[in-house]
VEXSETI-682831 format. One record per residue: residue number from 1; residue in three letters; x, y, z of N, C-alpha, C, CB in turn. Coordinates in nm, 4 decimals, decimal comma. Glycine has a CB too. Layout:
<NUM 'ALA' <X Y Z> <X Y Z> <X Y Z> <X Y Z>>;
...
***
This chain:
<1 'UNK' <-6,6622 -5,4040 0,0674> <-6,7484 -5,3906 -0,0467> <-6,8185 -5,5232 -0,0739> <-6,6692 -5,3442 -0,1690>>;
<2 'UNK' <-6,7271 -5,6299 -0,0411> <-6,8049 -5,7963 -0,1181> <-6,8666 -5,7964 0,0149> <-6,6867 -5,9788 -0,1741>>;
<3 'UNK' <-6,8628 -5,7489 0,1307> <-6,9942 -5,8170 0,2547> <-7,0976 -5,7113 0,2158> <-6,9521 -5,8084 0,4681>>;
<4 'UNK' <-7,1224 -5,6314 0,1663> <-7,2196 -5,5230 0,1642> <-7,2770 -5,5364 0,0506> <-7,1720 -5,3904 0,1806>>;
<5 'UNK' <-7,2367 -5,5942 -0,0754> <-7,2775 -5,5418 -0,1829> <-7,4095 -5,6111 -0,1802> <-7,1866 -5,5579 -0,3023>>;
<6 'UNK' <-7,4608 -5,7814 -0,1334> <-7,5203 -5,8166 -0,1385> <-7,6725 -5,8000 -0,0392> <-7,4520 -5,8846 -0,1580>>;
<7 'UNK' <-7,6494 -5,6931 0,0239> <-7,7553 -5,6876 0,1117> <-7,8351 -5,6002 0,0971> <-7,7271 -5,6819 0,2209>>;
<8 'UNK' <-7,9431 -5,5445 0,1530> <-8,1110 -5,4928 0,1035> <-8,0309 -5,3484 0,1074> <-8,2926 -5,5221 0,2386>>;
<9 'UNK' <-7,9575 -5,2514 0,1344> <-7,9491 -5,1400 0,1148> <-7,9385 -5,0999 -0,0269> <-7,8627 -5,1041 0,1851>>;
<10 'UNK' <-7,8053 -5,2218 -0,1049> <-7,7610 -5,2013 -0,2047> <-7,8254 -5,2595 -0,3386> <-7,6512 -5,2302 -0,1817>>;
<11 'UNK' <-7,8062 -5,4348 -0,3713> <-7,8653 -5,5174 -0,4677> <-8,0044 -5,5113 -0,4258> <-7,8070 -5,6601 -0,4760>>;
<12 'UNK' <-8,0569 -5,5067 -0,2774> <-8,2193 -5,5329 -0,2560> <-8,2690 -5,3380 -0,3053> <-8,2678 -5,6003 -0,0252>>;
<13 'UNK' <-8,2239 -5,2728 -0,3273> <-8,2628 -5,1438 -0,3950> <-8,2075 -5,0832 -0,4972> <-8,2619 -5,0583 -0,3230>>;
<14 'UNK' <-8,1384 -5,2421 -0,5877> <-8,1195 -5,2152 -0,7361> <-7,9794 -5,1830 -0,7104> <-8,2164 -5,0935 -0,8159>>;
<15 'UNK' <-7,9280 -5,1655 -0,6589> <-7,7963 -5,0744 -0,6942> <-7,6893 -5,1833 -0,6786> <-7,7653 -4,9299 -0,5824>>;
<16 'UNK' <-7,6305 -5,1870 -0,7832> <-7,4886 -5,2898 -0,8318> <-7,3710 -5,2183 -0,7688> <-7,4542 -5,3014 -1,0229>>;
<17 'UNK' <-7,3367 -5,2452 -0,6475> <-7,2092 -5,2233 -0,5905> <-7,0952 -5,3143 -0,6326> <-7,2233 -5,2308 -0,4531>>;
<18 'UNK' <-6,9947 -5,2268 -0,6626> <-6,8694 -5,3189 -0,7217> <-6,7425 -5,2432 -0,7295> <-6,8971 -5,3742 -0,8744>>;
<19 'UNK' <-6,6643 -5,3210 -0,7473> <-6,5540 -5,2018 -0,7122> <-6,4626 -5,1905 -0,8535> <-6,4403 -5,2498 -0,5597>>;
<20 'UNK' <-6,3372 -5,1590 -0,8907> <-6,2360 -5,1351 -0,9857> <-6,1320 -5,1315 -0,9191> <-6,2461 -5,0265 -1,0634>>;
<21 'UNK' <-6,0584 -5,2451 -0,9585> <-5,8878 -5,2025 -0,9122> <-5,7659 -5,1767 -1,0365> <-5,8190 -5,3487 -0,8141>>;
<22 'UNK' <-5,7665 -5,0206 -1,0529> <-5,6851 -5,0439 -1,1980> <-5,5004 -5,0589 -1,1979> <-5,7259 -4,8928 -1,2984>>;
<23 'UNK' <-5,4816 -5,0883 -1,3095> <-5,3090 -5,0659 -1,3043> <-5,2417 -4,9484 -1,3336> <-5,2399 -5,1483 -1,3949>>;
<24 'UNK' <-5,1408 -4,9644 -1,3727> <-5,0689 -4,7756 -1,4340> <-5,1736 -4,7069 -1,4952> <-4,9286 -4,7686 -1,5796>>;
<25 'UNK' <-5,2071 -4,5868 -1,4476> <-5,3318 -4,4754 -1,5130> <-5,2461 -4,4090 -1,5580> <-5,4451 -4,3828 -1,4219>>;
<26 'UNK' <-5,2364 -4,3508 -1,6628> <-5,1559 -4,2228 -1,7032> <-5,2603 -4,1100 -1,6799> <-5,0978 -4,2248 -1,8695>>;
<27 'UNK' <-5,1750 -4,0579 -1,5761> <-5,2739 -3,9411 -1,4993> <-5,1985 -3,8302 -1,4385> <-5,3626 -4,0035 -1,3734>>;
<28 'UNK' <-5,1811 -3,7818 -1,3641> <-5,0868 -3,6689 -1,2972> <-5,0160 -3,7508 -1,1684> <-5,1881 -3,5172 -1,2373>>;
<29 'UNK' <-5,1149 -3,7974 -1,1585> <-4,9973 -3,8809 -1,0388> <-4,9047 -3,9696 -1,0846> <-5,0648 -3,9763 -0,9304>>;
<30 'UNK' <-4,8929 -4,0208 -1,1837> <-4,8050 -4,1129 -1,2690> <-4,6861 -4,0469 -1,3576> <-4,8997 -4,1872 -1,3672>>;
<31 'UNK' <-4,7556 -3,9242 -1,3862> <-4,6963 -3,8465 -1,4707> <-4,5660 -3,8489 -1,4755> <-4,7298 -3,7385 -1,4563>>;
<32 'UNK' <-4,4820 -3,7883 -1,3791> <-4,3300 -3,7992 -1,3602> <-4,2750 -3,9370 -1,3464> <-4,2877 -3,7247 -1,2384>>;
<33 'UNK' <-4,3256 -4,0599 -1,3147> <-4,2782 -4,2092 -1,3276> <-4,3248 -4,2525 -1,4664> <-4,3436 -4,3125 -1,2074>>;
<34 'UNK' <-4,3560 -4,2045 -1,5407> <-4,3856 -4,2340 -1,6741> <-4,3445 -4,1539 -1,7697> <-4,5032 -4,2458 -1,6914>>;
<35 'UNK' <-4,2589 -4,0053 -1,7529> <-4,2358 -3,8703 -1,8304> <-4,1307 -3,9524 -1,9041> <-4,1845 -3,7116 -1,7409>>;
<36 'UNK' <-4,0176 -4,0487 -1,8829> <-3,9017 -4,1301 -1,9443> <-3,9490 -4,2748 -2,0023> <-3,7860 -4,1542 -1,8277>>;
<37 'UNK' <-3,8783 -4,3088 -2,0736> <-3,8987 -4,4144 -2,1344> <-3,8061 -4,5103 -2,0375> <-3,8668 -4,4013 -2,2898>>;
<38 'UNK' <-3,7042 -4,4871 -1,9992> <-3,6337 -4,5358 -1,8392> <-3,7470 -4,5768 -1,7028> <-3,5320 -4,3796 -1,7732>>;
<39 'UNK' <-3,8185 -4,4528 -1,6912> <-3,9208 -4,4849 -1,5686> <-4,0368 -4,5560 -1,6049> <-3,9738 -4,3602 -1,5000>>;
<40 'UNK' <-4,0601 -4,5636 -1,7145> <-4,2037 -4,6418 -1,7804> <-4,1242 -4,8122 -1,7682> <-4,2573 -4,5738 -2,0033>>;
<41 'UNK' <-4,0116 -4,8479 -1,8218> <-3,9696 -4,9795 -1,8227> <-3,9809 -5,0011 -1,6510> <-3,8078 -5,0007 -1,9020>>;
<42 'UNK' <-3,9009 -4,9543 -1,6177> <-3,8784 -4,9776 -1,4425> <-4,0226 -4,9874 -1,3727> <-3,7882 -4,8290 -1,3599>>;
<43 'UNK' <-4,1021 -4,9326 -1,3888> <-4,2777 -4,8733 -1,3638> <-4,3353 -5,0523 -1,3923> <-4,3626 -4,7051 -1,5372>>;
<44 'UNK' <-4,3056 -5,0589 -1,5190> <-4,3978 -5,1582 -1,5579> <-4,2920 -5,3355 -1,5833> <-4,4818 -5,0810 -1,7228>>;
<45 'UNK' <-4,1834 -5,2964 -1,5038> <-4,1469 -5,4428 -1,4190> <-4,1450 -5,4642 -1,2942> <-4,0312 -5,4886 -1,4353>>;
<46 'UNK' <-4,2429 -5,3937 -1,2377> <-4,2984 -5,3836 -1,0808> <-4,4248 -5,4135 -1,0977> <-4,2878 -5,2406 -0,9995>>;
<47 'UNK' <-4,4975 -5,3175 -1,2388> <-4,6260 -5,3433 -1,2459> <-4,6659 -5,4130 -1,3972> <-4,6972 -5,2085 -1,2144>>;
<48 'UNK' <-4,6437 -5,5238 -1,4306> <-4,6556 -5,5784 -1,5906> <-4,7725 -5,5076 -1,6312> <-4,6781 -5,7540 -1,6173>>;
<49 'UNK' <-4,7761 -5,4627 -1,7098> <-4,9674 -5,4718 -1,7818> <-4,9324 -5,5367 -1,9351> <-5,0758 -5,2563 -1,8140>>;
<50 'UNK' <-4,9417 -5,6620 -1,9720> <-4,8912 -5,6810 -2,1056> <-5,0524 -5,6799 -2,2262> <-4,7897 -5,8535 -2,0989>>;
<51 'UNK' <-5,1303 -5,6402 -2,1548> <-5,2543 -5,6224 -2,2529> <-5,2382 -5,4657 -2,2746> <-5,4208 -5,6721 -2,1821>>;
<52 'UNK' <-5,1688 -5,3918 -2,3495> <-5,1811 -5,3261 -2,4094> <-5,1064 -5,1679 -2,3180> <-5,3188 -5,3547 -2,4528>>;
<53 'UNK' <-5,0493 -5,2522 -2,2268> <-4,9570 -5,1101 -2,1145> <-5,0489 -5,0487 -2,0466> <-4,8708 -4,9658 -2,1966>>;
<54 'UNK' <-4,9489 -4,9313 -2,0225> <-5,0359 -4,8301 -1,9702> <-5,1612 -4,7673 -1,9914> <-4,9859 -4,7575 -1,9711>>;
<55 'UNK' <-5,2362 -4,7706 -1,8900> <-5,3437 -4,7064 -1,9775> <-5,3760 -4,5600 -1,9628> <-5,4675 -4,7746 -1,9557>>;
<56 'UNK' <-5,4882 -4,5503 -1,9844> <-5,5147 -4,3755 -1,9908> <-5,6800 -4,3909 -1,9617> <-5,4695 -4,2785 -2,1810>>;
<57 'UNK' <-5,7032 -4,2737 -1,8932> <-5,7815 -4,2634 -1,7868> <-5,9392 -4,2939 -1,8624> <-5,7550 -4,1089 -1,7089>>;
<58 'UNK' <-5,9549 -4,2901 -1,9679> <-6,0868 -4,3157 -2,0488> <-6,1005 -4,4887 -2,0386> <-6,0713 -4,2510 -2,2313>>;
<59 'UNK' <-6,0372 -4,5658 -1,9913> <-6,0290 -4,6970 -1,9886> <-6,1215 -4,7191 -1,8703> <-5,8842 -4,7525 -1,9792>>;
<60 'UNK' <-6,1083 -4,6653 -1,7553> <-6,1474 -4,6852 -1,6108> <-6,2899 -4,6258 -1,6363> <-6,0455 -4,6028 -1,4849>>;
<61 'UNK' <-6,2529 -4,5072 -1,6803> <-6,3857 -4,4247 -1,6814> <-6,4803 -4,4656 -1,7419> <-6,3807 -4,3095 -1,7266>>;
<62 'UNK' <-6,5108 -4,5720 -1,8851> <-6,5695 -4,6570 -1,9504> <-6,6462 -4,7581 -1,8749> <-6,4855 -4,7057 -2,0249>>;
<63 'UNK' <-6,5342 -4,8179 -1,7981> <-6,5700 -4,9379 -1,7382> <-6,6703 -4,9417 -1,5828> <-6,4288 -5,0015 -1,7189>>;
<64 'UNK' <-6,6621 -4,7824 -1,5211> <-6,7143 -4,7165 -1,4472> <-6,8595 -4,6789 -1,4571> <-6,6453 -4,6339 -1,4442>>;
<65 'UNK' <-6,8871 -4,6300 -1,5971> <-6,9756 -4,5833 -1,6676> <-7,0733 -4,6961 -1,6742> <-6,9250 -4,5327 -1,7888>>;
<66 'UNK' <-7,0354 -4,7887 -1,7170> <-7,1145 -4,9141 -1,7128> <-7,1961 -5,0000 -1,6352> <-7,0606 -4,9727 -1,7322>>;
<67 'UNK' <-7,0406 -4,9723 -1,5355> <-7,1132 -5,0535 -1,3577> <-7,2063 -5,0054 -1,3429> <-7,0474 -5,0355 -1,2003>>;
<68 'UNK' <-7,2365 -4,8284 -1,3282> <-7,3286 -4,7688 -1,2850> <-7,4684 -4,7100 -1,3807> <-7,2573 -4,6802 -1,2256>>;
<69 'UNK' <-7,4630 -4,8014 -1,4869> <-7,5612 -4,7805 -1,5767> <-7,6614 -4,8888 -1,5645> <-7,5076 -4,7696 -1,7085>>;
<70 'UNK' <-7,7923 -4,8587 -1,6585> <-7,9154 -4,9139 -1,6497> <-7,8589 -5,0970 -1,7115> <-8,0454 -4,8048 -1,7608>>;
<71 'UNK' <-7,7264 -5,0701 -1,8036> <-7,7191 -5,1525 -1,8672> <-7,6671 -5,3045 -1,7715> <-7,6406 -5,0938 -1,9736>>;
<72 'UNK' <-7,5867 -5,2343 -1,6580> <-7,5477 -5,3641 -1,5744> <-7,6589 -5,4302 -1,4747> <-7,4222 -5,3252 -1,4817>>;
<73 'UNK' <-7,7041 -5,5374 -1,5134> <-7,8134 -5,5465 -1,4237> <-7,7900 -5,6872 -1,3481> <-7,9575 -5,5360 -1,5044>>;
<74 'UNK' <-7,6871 -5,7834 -1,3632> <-7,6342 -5,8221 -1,2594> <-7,4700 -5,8455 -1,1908> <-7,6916 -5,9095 -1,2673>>;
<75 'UNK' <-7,4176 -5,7819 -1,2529> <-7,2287 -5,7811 -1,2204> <-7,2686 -5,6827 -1,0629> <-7,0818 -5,6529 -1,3957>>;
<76 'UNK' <-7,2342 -5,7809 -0,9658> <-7,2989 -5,7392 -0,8736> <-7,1814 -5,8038 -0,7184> <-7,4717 -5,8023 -0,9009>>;
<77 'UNK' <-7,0638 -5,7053 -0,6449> <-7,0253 -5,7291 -0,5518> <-6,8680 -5,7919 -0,5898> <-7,1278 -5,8026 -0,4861>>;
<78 'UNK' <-6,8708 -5,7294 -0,7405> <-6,7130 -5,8094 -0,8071> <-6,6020 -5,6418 -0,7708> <-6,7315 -5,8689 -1,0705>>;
<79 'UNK' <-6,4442 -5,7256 -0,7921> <-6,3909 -5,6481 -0,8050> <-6,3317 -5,6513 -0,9634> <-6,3208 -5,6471 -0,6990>>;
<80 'UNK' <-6,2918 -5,5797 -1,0319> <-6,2727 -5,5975 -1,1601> <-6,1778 -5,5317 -1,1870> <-6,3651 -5,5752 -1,2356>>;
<81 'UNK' <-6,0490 -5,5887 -1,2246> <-5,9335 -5,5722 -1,2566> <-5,9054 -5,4999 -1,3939> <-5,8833 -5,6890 -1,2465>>;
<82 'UNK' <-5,8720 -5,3652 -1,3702> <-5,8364 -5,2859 -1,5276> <-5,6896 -5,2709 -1,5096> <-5,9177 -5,1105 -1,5622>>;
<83 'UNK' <-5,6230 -5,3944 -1,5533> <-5,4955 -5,3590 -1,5238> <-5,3500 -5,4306 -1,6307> <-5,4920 -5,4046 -1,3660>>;
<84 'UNK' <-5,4504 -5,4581 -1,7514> <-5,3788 -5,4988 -1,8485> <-5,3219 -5,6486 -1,8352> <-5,2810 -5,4033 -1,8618>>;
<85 'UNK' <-5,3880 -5,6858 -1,7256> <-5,3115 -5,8493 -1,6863> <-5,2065 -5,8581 -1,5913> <-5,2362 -5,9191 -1,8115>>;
<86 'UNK' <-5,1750 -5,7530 -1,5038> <-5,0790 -5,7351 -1,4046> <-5,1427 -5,8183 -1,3309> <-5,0458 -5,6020 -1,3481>>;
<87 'UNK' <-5,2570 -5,8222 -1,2663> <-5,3162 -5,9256 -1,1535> <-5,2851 -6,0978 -1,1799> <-5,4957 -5,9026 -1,1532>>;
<88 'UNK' <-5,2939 -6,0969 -1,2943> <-5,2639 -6,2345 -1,3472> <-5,1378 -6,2837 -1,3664> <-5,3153 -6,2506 -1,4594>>;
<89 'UNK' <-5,0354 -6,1330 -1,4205> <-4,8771 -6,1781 -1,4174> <-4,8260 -6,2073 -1,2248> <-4,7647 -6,0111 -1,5062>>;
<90 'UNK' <-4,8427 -6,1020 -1,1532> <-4,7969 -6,1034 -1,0581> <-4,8538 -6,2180 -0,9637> <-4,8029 -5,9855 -1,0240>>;
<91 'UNK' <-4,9995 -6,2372 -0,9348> <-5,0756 -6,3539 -0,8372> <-5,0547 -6,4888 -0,9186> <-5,2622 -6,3230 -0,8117>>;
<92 'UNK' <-5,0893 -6,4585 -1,0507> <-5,1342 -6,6158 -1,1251> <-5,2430 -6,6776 -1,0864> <-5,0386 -6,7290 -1,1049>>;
<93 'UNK' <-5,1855 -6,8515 -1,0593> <-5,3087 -6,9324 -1,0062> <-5,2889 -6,9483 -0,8195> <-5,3061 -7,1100 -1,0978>>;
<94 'UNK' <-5,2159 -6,8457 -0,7304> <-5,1458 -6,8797 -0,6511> <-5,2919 -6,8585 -0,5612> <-4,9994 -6,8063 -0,6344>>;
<95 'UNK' <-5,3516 -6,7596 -0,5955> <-5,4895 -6,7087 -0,5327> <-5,5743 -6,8145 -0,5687> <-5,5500 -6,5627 -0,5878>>;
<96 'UNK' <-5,6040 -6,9503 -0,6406> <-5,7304 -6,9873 -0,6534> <-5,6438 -7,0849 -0,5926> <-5,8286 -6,9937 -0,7841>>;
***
């Protein structure tokens, strides 16, 4: 996605390629690792999200909505972390 986003197919014909990497979705696939208050603790000391937990699927879908609107006109070839700060608990500064 980051070697492509910048080239004439995509940004040279307007179009903001970018990606989303989210954390716990409360969704159907989560559903049964999240149905207990047991599997939600265990869930989310593998996966921290301490900005606000789990989320729910209108979070992604928001942030989706945006990328691909008139309104983003240069967030362009990022990946963007919806994941409550798990990327930051688990990597830190180990990645920069």
């Amino acid at each position: 996605m980051r070697r492509e986003a910048a080239n004439q197919r995509w940004a040279g014909s307007g179009i903001p390629l970018n990606a989303v990497a989210p954390g716990i979705i409360a969704t159907p696939m989560t559903a049964d690792l999240i149905s207990t208050e047991q599997g939600r603790e265990v869930l989310l000391q593998n996966v921290p999200m301490p900005l606000n937990g789990i989320a729910d699927p209108i979070v992604v879908a928001r942030l989706l909505a945006w990328l691909g609107s008139e309104e983003n006109t240069h967030v362009c070839g990022q990946i963007i972390y919806v994941d409550g700060g798990s990327d930051v608990v688990l990597r830190g500064d180990a990645v920069w």
